[in-house]
Backbone of each chain as ProteinMPNN parsed JSONL, in Angstrom:
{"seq_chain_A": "XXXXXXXXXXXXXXXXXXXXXXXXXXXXXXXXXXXXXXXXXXXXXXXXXXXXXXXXXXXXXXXXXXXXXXXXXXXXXXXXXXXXXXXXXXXXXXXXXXXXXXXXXXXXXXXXXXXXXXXXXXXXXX", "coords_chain_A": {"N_chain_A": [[0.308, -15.541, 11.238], [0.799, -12.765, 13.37], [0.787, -11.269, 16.594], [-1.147, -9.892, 17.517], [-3.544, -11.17, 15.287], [-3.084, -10.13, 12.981], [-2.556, -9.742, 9.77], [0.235, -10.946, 7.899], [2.231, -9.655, 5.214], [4.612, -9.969, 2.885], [6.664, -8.448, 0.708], [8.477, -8.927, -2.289], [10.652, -7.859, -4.025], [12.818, -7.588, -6.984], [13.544, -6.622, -8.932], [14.641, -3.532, -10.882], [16.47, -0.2, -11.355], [16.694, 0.108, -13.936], [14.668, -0.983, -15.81], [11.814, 0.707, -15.44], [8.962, 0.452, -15.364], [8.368, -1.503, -13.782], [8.569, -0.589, -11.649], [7.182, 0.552, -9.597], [5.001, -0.509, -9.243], [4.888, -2.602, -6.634], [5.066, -1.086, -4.774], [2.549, -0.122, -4.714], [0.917, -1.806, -4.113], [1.44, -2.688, -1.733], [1.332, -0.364, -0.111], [-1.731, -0.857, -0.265], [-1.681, -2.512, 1.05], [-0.965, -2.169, 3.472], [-2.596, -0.513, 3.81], [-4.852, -2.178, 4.34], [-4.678, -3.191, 7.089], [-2.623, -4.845, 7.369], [0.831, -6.202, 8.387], [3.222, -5.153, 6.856], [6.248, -5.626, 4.312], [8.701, -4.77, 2.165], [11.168, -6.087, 0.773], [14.286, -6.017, -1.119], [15.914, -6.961, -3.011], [18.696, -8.867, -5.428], [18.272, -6.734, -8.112], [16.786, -4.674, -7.062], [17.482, -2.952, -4.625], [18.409, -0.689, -6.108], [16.452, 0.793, -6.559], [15.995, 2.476, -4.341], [17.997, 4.109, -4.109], [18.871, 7.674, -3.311], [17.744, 10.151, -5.183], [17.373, 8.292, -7.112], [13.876, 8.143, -7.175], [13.185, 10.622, -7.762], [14.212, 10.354, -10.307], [13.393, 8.333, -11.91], [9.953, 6.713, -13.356], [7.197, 4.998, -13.269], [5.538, 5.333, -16.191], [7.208, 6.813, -17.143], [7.897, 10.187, -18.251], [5.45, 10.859, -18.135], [2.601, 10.653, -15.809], [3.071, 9.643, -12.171], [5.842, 9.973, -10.356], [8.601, 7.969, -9.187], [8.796, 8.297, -6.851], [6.537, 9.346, -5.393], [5.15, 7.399, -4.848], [6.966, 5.368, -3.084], [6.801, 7.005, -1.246], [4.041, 7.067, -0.385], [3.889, 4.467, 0.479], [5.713, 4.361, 2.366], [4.275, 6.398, 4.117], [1.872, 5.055, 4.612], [3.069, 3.059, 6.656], [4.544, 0.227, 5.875], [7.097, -1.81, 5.556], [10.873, -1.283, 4.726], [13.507, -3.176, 3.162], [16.596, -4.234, 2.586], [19.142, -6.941, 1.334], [22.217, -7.445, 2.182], [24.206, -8.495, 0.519], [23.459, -8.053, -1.906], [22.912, -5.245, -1.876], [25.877, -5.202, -2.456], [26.02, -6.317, -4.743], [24.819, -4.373, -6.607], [26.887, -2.619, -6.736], [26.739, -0.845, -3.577], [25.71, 1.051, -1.302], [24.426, 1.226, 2.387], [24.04, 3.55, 3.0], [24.047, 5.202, 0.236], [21.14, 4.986, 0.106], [18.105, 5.686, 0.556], [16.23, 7.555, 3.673], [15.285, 5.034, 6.345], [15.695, 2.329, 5.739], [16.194, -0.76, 6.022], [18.588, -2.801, 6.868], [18.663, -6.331, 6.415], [19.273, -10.092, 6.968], [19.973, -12.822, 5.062], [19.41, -15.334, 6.425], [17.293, -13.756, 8.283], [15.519, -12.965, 6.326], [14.681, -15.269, 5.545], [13.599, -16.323, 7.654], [11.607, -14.484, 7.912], [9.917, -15.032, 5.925], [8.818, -17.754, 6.24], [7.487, -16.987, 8.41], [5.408, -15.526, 7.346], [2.436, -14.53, 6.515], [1.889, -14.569, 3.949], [3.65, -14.465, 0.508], [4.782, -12.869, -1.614], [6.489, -12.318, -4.781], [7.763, -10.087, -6.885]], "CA_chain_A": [[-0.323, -14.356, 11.841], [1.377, -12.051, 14.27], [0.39, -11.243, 17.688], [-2.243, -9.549, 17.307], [-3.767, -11.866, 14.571], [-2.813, -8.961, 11.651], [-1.811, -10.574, 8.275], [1.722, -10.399, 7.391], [2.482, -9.782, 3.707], [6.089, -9.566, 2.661], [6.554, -8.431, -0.967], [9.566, -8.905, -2.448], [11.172, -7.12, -5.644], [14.059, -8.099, -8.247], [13.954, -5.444, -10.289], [15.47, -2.186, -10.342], [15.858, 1.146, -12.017], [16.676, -0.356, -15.614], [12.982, -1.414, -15.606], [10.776, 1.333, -14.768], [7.943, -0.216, -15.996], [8.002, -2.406, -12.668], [9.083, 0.044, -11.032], [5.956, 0.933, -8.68], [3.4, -1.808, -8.124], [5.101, -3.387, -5.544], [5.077, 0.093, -3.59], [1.492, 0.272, -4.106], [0.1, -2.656, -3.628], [2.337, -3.045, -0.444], [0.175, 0.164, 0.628], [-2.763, -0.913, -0.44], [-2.044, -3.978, 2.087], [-0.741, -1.896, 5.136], [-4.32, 0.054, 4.67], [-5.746, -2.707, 5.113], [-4.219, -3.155, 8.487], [-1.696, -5.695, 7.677], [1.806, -5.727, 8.423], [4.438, -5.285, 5.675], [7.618, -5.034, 4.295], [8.797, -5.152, 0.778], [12.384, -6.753, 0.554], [14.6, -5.475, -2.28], [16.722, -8.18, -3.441], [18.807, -8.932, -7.095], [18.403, -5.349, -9.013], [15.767, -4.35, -6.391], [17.989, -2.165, -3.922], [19.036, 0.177, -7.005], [15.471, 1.821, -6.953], [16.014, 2.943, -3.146], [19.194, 4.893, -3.783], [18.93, 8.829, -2.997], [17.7, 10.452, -6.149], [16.22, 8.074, -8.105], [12.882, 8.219, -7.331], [12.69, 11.727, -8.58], [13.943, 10.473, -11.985], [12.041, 7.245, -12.832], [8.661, 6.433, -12.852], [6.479, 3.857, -14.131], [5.247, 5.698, -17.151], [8.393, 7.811, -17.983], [7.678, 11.457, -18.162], [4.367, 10.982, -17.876], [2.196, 10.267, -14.631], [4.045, 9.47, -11.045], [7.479, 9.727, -10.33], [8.821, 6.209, -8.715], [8.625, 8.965, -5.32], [5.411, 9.876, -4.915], [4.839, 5.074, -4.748], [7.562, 4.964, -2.333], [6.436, 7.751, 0.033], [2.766, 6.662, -0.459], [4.022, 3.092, 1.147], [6.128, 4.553, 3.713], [3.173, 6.641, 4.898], [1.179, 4.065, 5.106], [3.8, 1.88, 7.022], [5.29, -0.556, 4.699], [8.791, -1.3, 6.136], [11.735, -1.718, 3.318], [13.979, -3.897, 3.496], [17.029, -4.602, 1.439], [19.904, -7.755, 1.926], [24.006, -6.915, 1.823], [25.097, -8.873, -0.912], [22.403, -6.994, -3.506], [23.868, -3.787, -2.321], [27.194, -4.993, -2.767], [25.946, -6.737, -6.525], [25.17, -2.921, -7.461], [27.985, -1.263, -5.872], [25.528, 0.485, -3.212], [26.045, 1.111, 0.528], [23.376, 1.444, 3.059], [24.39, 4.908, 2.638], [23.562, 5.517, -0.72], [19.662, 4.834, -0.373], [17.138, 6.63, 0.819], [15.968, 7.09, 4.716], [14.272, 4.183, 6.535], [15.829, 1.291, 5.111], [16.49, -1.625, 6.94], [19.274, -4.186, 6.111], [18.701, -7.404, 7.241], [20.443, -11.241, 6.435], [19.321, -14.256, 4.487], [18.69, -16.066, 7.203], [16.278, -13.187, 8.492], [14.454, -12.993, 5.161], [13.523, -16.669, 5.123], [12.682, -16.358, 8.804], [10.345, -13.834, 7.828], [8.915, -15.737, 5.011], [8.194, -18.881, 7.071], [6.791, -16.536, 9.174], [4.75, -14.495, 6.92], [0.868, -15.295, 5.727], [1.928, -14.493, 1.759], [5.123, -13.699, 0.276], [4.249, -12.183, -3.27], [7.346, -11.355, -5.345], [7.835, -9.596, -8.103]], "C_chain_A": [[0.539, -13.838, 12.99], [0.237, -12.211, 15.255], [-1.429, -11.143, 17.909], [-3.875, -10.088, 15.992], [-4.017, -10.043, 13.463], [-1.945, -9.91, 11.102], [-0.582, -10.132, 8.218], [1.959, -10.541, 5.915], [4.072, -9.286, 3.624], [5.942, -9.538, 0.831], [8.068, -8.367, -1.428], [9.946, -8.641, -4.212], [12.54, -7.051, -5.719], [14.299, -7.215, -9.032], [14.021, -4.025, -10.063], [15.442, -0.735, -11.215], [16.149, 1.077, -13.659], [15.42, -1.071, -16.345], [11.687, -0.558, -15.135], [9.447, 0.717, -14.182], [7.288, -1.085, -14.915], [8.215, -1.654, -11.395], [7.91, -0.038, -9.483], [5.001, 0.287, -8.358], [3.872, -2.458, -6.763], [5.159, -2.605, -4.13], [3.467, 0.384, -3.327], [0.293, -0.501, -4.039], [0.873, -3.018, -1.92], [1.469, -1.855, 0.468], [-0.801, -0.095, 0.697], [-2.941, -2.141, 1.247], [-1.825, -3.406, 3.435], [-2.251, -0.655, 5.132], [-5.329, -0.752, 5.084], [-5.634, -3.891, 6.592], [-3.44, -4.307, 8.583], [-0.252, -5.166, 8.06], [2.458, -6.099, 7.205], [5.301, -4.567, 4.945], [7.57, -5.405, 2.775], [10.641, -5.41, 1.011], [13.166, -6.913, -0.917], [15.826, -6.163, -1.797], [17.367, -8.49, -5.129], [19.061, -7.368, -7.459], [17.502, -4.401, -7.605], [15.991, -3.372, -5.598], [18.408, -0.532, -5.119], [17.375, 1.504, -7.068], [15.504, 2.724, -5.203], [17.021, 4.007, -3.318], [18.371, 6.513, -3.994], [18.712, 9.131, -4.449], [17.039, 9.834, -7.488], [14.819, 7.574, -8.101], [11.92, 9.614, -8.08], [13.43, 11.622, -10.037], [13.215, 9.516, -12.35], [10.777, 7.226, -12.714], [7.837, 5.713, -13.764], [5.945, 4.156, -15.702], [6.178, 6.675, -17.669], [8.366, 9.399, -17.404], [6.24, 11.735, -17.846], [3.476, 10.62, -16.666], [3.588, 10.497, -13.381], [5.436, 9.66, -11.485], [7.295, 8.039, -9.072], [8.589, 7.026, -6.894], [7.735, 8.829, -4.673], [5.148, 7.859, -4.187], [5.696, 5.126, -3.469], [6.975, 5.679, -1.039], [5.176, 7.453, 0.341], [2.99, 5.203, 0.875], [4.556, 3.424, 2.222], [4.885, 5.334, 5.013], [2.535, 5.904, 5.561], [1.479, 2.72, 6.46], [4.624, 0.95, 6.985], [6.893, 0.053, 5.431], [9.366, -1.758, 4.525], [13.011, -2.122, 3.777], [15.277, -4.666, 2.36], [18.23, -5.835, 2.473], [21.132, -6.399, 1.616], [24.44, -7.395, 0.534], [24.168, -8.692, -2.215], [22.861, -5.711, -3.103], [24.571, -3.916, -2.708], [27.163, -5.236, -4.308], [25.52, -5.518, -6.889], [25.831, -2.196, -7.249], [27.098, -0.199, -4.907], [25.924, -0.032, -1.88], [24.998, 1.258, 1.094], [23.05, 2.563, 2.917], [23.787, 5.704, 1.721], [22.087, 5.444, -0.508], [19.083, 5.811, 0.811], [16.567, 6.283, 2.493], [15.206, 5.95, 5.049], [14.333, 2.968, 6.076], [16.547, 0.455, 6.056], [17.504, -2.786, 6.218], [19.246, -5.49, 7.27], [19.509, -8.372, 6.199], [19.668, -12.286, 5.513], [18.991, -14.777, 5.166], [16.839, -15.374, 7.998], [15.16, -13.422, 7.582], [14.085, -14.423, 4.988], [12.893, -16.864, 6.421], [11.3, -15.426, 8.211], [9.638, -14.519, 6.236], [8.232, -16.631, 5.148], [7.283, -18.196, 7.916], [5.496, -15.806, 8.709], [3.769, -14.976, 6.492], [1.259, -15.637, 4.563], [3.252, -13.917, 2.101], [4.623, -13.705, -1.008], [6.034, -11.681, -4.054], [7.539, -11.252, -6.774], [9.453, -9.496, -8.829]], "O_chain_A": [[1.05, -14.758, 13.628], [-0.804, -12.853, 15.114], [-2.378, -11.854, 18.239], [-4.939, -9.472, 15.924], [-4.926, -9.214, 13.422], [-1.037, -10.6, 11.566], [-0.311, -8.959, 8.477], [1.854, -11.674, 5.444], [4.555, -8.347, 4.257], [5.37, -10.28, 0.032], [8.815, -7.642, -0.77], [9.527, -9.181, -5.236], [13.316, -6.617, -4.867], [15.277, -7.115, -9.772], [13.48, -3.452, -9.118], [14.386, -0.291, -11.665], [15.812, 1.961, -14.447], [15.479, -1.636, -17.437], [10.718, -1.059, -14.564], [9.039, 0.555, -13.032], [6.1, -1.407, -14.928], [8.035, -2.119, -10.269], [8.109, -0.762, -8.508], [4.253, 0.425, -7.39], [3.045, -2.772, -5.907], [5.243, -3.022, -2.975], [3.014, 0.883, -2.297], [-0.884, -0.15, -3.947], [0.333, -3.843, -1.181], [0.971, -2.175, 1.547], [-1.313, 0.279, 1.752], [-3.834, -2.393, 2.056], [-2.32, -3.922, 4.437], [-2.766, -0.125, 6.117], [-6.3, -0.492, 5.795], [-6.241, -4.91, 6.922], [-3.413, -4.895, 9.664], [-0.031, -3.955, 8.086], [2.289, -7.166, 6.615], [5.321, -3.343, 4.819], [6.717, -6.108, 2.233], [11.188, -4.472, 1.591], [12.797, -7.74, -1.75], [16.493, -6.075, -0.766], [16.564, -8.353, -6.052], [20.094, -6.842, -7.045], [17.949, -3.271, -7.406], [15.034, -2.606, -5.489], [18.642, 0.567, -4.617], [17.34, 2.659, -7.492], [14.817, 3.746, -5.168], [16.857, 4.947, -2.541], [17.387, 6.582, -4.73], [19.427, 8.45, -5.184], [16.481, 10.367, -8.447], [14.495, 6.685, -8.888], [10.807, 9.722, -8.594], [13.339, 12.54, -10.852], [12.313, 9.753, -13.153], [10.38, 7.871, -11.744], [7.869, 5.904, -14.979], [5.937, 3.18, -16.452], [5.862, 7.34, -18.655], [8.766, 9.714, -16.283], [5.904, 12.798, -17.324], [4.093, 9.586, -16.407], [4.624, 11.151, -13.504], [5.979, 9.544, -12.583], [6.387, 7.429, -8.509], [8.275, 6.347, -5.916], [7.758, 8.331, -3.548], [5.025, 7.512, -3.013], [4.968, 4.857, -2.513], [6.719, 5.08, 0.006], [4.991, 7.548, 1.554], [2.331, 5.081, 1.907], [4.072, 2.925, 3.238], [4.68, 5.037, 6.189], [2.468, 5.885, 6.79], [0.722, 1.902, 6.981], [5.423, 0.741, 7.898], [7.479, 1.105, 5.685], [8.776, -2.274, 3.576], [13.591, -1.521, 4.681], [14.966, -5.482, 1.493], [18.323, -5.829, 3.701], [21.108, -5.247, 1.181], [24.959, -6.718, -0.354], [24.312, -9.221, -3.317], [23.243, -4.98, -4.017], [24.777, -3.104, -3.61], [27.925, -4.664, -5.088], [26.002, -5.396, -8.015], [25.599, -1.01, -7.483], [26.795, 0.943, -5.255], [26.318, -1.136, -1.504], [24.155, 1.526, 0.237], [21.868, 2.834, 2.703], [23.121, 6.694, 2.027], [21.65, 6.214, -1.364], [19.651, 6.459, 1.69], [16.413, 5.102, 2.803], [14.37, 5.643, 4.198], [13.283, 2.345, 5.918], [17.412, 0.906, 6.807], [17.213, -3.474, 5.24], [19.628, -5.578, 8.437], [20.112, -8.044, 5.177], [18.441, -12.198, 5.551], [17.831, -15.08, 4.888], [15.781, -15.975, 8.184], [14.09, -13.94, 7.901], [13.142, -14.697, 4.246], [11.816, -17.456, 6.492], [10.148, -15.858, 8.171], [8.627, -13.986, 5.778], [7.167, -16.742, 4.54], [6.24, -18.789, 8.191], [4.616, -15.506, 9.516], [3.969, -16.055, 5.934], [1.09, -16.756, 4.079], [3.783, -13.34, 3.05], [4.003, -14.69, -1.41], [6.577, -10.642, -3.681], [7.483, -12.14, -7.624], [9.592, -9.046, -9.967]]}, "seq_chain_B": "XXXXXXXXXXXXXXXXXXXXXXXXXXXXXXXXXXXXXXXXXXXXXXXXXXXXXXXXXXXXXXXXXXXXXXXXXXXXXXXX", "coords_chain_B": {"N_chain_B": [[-33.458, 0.044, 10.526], [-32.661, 1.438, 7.223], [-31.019, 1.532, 4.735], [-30.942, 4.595, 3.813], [-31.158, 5.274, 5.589], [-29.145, 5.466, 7.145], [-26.887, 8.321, 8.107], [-24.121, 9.954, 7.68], [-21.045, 10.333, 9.232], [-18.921, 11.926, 8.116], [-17.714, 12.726, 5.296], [-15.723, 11.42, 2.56], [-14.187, 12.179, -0.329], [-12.714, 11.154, -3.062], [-12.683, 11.236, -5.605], [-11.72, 10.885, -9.004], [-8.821, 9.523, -8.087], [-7.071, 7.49, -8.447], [-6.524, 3.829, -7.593], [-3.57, 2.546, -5.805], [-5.268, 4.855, -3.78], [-7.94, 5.341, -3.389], [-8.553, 3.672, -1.599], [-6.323, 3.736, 0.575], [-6.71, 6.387, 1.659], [-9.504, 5.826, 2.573], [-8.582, 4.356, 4.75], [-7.169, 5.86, 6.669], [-8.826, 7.767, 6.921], [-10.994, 6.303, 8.834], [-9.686, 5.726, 10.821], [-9.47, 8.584, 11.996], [-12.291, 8.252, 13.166], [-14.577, 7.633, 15.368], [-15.824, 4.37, 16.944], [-18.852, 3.246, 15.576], [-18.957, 5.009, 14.318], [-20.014, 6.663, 11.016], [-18.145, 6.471, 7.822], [-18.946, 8.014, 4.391], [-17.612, 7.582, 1.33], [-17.073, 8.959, -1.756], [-16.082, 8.335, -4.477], [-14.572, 7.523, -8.241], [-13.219, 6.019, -9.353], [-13.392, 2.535, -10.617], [-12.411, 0.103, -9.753], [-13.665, 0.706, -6.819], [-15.333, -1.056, -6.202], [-14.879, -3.831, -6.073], [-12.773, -3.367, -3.94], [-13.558, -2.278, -2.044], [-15.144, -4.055, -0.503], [-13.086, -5.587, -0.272], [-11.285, -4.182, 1.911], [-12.722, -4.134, 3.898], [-13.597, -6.442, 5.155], [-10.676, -7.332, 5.435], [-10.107, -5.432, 7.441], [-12.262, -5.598, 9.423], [-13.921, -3.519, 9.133], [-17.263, -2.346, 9.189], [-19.115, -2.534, 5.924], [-21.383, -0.796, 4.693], [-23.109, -0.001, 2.471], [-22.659, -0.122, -1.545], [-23.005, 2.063, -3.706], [-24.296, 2.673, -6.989], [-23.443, 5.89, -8.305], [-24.092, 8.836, -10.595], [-21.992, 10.254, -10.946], [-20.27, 8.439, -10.291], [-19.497, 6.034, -7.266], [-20.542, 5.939, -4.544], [-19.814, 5.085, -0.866], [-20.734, 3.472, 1.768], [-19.189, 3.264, 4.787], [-19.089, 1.151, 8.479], [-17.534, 2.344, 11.055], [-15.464, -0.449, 13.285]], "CA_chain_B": [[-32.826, 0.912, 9.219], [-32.635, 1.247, 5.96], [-29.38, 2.25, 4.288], [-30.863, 5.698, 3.557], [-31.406, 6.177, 7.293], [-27.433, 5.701, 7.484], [-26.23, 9.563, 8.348], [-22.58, 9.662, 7.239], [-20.705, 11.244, 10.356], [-17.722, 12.529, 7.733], [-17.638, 12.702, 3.787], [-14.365, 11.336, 1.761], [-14.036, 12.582, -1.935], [-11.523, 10.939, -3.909], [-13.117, 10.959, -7.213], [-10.567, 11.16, -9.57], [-7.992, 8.843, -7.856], [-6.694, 6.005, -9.418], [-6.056, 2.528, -6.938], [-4.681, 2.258, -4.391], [-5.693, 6.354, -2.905], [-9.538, 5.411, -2.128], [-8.614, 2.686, 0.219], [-5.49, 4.405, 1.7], [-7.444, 7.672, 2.168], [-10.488, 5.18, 3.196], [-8.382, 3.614, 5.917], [-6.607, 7.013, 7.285], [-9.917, 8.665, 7.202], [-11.292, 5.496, 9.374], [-8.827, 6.11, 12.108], [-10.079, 9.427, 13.241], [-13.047, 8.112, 13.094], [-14.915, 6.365, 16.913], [-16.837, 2.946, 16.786], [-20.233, 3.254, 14.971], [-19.484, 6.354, 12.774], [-19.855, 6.274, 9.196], [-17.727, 6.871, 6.478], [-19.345, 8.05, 3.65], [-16.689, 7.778, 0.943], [-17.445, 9.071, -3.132], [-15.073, 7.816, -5.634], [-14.9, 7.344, -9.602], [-12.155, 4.501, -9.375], [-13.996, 1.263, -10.674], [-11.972, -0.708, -8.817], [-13.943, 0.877, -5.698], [-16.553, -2.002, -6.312], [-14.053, -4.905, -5.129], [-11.577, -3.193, -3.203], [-13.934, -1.325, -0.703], [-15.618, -4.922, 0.07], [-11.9, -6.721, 0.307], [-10.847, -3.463, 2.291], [-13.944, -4.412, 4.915], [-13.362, -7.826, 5.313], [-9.688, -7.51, 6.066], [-10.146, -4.472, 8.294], [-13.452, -5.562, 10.17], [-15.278, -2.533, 9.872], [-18.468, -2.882, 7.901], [-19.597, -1.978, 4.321], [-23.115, -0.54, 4.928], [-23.27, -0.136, 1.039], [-21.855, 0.78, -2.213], [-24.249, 2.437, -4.85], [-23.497, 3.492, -8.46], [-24.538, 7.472, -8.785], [-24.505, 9.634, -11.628], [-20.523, 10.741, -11.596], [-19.258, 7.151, -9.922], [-19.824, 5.702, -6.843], [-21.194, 6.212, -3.283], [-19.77, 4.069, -0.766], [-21.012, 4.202, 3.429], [-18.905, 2.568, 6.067], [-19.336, 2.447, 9.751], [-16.357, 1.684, 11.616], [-16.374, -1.555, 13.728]], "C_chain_B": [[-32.522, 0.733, 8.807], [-31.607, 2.037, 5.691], [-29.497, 3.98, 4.178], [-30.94, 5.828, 4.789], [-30.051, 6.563, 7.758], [-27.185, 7.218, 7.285], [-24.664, 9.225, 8.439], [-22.121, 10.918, 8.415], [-19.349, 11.637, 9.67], [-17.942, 11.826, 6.137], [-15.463, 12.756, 3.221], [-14.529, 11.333, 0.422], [-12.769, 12.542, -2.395], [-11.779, 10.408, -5.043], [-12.243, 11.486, -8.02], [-9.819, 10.421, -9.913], [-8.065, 7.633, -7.963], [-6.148, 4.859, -7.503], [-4.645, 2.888, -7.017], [-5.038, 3.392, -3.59], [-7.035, 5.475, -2.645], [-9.27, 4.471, -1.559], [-7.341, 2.928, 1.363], [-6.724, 5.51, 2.445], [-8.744, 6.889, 3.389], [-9.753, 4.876, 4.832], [-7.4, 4.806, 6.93], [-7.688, 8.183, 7.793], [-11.005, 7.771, 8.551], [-10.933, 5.787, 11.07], [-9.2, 6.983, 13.106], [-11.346, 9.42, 13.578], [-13.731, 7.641, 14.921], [-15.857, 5.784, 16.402], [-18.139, 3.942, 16.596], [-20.19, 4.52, 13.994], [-19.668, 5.78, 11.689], [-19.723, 7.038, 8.624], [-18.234, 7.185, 5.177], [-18.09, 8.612, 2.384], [-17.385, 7.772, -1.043], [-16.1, 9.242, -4.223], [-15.549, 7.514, -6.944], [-13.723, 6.131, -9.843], [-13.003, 3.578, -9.421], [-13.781, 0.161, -9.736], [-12.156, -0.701, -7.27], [-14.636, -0.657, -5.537], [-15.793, -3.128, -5.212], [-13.086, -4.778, -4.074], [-12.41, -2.849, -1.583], [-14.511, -2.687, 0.37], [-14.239, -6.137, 0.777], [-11.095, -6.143, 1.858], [-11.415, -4.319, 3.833], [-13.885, -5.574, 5.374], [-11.721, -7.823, 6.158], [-9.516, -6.919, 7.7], [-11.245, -4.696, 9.463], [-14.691, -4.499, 10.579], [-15.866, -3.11, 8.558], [-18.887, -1.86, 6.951], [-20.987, -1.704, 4.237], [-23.138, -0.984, 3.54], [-22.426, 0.736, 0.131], [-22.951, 1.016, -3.383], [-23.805, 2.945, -5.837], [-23.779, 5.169, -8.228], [-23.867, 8.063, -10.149], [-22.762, 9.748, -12.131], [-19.64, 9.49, -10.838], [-19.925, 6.485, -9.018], [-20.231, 6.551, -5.013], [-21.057, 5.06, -2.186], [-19.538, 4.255, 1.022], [-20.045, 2.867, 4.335], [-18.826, 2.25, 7.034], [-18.25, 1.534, 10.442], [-16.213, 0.635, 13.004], [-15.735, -0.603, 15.324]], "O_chain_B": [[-31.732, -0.186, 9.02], [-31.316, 3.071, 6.294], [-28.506, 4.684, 4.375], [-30.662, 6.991, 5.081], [-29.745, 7.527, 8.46], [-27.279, 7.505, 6.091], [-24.151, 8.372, 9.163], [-22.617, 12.041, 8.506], [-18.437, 11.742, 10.491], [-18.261, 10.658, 5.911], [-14.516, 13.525, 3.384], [-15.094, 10.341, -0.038], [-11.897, 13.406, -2.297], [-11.297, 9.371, -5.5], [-11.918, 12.651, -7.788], [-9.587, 10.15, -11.091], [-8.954, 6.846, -7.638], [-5.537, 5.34, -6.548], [-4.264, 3.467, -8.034], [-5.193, 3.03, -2.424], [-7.088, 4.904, -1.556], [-10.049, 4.353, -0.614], [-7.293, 2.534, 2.528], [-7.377, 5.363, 3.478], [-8.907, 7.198, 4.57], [-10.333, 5.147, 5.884], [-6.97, 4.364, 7.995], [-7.563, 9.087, 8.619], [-11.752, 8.496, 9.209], [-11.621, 5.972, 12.073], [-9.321, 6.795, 14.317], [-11.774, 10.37, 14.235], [-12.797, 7.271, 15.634], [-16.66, 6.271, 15.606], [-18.401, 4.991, 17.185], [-21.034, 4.918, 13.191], [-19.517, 4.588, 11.421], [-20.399, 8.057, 8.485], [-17.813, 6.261, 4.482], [-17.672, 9.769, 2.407], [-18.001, 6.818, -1.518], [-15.422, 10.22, -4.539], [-16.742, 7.24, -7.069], [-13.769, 5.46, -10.875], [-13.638, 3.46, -8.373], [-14.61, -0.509, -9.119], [-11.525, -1.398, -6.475], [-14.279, -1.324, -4.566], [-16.003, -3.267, -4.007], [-12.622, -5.71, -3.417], [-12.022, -3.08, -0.438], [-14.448, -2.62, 1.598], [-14.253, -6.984, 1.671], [-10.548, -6.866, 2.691], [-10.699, -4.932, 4.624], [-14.379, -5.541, 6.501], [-11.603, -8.247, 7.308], [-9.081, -7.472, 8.711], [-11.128, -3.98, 10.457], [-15.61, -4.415, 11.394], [-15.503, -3.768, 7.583], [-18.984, -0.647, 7.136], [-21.717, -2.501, 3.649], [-23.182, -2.191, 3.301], [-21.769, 1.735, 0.426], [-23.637, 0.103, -3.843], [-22.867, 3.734, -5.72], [-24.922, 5.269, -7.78], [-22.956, 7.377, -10.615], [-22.32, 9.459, -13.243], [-18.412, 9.578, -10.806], [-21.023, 6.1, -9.421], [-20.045, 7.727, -4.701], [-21.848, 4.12, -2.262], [-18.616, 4.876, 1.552], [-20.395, 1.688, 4.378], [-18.14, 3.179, 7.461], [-18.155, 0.308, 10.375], [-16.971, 0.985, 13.909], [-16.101, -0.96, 16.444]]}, "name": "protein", "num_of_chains": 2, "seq": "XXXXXXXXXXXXXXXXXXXXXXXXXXXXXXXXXXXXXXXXXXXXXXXXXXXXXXXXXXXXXXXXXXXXXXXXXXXXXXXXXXXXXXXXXXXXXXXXXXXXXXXXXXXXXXXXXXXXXXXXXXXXXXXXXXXXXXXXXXXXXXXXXXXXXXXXXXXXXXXXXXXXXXXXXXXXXXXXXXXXXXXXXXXXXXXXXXXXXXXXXXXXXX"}
């Protein structure tokens, strides 16, 4: 528990934009959790940084052509709070720079991300 | 008092919206809310049933009630 005794949920996602299909739960259950006044981050790790890059949230989306775009999930979570959170050496395993992705993204280290997992109520990953 | 005595000091209508909108909207509509109002929030999302009571629990405000009606549900909160 943090300071303030508010839950910490860290969600963490592997999979990337060759997967739609997974594309979006982890954006909106990650809101669902900062409405209900926890703190959290989702940590894009493996394939996981590839759905952040500039542009493709307005082409994928969990059902294709049909329903959401992968946008509307991401901005839904940022509204809400939901920090994002990708490592270095998963940008560098898709060729991707901090650069390339989309505002609001935080790079942190391995050592951070297991601090914050020891630290965290739940770690959920997908 | 009895749940009908509950006067809803602001109406949220997100009948329609699919999980997770009625418990974002729920918990953004909460906010501008001051201690003891109540939320009166009407949704057709099934998943109001369990979410609005997990919502309430996490959050500490309270779940007056949630009632079926005619086109979904009916669901009063009053903020702690």
């Amino acid at each position: 528990m943090s300071d303030n005794d508010q839950a910490v949920v860290l969600y963490v996602m592997t999979h990337g934009v060759d997967e739609p299909k997974r594309c979006a739960t982890p954006f909106y259950l990650a809101a669902a959790a900062a409405a209900m006044d926890a703190d959290v981050s989702i940590y894009f790790t493996m394939n996981g940084p590839t759905l952040l890059q500039r542009g493709v949230g307005r082409r994928i989306g969990p059902k294709g052509e049909r329903g959401e775009k992968l946008d509307h999930f991401i901005g839904q979570a940022l509204d809400c709070g939901v920090k994002l959170l990708v490592c270095q050496p998963s940008l560098d395993l898709n060729d991707l720079a901090l650069d390339d992705l989309i505002e609001g993204v935080r790079m942190i280290g391995g050592a951070a991300f297991n601090d914050m997992a020891i630290e965290a109520d739940t770690v959920i990953s997908f | 008092m009895t749940e009908d005595a509950v006067a809803p000091t602001q109406t949220l209508d997100v009948k329609g919206k699919a999980c997770p909108l009625p418990v974002i909207k729920t918990a953004g509509a909460i906010k501008a809310l001051r201690s003891g109002d109540v939320l009166e929030v009407l949704a057709t999302d099934p998943g109001i049933e369990s979410d609005m009571p997990a919502w309430a629990r996490q959050t500490g405000n309270e779940l007056v009630s949630i009632e079926r009606i005619a086109d979904g549900f009916r669901v009063l909160v009053r903020k702690a």
